[in-house]
C-alpha positions as CSV (number, residue, x, y, z in Angstrom):
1,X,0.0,0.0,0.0
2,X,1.5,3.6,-0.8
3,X,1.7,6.4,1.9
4,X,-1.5,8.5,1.0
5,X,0.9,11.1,1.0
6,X,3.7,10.2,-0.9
7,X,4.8,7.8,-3.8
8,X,6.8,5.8,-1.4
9,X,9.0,2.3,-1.6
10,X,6.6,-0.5,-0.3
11,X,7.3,-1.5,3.0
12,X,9.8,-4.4,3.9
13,X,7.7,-7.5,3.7
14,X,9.3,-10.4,5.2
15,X,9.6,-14.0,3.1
16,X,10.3,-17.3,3.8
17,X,13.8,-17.3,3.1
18,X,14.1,-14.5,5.5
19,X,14.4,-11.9,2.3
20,X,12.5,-8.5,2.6
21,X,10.8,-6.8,0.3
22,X,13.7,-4.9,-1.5
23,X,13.4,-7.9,-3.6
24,X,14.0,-8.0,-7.4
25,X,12.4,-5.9,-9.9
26,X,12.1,-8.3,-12.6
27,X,10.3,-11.5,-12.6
28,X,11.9,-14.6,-11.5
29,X,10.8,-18.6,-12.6
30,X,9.6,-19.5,-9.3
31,X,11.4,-21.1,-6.9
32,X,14.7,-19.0,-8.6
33,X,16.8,-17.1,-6.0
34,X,15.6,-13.1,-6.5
35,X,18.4,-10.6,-7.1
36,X,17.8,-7.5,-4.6
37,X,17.3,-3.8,-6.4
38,X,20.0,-1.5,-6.6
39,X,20.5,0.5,-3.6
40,X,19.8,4.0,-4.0
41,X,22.5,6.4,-4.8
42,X,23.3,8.9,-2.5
43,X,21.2,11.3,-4.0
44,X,18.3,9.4,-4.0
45,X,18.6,8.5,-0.8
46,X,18.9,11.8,0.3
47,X,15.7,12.8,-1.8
48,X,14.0,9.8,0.2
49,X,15.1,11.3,3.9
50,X,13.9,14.7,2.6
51,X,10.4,13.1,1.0
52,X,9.9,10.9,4.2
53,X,10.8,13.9,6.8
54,X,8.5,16.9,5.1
55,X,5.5,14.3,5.0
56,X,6.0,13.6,9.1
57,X,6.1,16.6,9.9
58,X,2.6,17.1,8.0
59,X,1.5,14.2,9.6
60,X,3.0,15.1,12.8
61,X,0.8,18.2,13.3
62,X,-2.3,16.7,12.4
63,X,-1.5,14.3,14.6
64,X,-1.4,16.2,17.6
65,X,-4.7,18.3,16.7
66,X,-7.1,17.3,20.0
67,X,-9.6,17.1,17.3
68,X,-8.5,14.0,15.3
69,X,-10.9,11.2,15.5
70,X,-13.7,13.4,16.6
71,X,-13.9,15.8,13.9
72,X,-12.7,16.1,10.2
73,X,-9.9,17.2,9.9
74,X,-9.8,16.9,6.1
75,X,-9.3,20.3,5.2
76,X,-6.2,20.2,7.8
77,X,-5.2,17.0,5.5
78,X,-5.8,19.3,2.1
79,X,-3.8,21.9,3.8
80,X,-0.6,19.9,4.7
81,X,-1.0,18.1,1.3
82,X,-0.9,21.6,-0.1
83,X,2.1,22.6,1.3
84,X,4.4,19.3,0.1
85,X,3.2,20.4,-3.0
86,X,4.4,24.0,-2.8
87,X,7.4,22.7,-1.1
88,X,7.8,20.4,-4.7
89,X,7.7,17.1,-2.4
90,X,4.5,16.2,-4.3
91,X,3.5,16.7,-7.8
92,X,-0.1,18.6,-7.8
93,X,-1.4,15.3,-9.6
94,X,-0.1,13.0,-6.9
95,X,-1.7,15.2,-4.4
96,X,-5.2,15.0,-5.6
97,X,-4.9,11.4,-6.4
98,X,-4.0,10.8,-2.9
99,X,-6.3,13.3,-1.3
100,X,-9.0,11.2,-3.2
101,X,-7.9,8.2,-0.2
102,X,-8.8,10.2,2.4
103,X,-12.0,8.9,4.5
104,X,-14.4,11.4,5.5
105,X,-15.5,9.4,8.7
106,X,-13.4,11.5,11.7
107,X,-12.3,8.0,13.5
108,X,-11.3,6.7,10.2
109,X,-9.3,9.3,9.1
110,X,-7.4,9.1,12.7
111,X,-6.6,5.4,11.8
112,X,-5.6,6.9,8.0
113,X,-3.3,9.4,9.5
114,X,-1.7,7.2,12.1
115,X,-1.3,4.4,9.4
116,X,0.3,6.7,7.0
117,X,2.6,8.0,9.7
118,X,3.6,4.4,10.3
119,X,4.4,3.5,6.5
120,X,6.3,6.3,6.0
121,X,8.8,5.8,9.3
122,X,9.1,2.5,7.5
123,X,9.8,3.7,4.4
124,X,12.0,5.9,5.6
125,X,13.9,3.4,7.5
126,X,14.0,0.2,4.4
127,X,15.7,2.9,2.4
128,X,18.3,4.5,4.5
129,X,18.7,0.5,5.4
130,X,19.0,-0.4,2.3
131,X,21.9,2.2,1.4
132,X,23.6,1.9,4.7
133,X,23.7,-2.0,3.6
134,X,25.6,-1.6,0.3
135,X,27.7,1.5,1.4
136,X,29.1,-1.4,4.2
137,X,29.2,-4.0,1.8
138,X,30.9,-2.2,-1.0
139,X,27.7,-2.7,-3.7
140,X,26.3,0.9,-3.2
141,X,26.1,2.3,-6.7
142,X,29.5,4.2,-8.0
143,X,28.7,8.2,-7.9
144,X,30.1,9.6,-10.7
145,X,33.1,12.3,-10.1
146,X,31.5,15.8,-10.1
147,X,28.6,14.4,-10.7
148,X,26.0,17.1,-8.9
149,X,24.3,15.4,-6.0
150,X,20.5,16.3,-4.7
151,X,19.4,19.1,-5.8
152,X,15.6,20.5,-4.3
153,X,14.7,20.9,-8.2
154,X,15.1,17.4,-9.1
155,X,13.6,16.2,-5.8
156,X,10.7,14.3,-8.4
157,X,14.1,12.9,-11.0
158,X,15.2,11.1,-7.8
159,X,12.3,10.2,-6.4
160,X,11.3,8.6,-9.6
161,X,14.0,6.8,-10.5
162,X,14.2,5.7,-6.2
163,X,10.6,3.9,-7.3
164,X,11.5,2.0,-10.2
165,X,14.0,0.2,-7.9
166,X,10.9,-0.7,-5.7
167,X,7.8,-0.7,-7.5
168,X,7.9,-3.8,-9.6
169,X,7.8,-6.8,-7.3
170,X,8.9,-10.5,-9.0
């Protein structure tokens, strides 16, 4: 399930070889051993902290609004939503597509806030796991000299190309 909020990784998901979900991107023949997906380079890793951290924090203040669960706060869910957009964390069309998710039943949307806070802490963490993982190991992709690293105006660049190492499970 993707953070309501984000277009995030999916969450670690636990096989029974003991694998996680940072599993293969292509199709396997079953019962083949699956090839991870490439750790993300430093830059999309960095665009992933900065992703998962702005959506907490919007999810952090709703969160701690006495009102949640008792009330709608939807329109405090529009407005948060609104400003990862300005901030170029989301892309307008992702907003309204996830906006679209929200329930309008106050308890409801408490569970859908406190569920999205959850997936993206997990998110957040299978990433940086993921990199600190092949940084140690030596298989963390090969930055480029001078190549530029993050940059705020490519924040979606990385972001895509951090999903297509996640999104297509085998």
């Amino acid at each position: 399930m993707q953070n309501a909020l984000s277009s995030n990784p999916p969450l670690p998901e636990q096989t029974p070889d003991g694998t996680n979900a940072l599993q293969s991107v292509a199709p396997q023949p079953a019962g083949a051993p699956q090839a991870p997906p490439p750790a993300p380079s430093h830059a999309q890793t960095v665009a992933a902290l900065r992703h998962f951290h702005a959506i907490q924090q919007e999810l952090d203040v709703i969160l701690k609004n006495p009102d949640l669960g008792k009330s709608s706060v939807k329109s405090q869910i529009i407005d948060g939503t609104t400003k990862l957009v300005a901030q170029r964390i989301l892309t307008a069309a992702d907003a309204v597509s996830q906006l679209s998710n929200v329930p309008e039943n106050p308890q409801a949307q408490r569970k859908w806030v406190q569920t999205m806070m959850v997936q993206t802490y997990q998110a957040n963490e299978a990433v940086l796991a993921h990199r600190q993982s092949a940084v140690a190991n030596g298989t963390a992709p090969a930055e480029p000299l001078g190549a530029v690293d993050y940059h705020p105006d490519d924040h979606h660049a990385h972001m895509g190309a951090l999903m297509s190492h996640y999104s297509a499970k085998g």
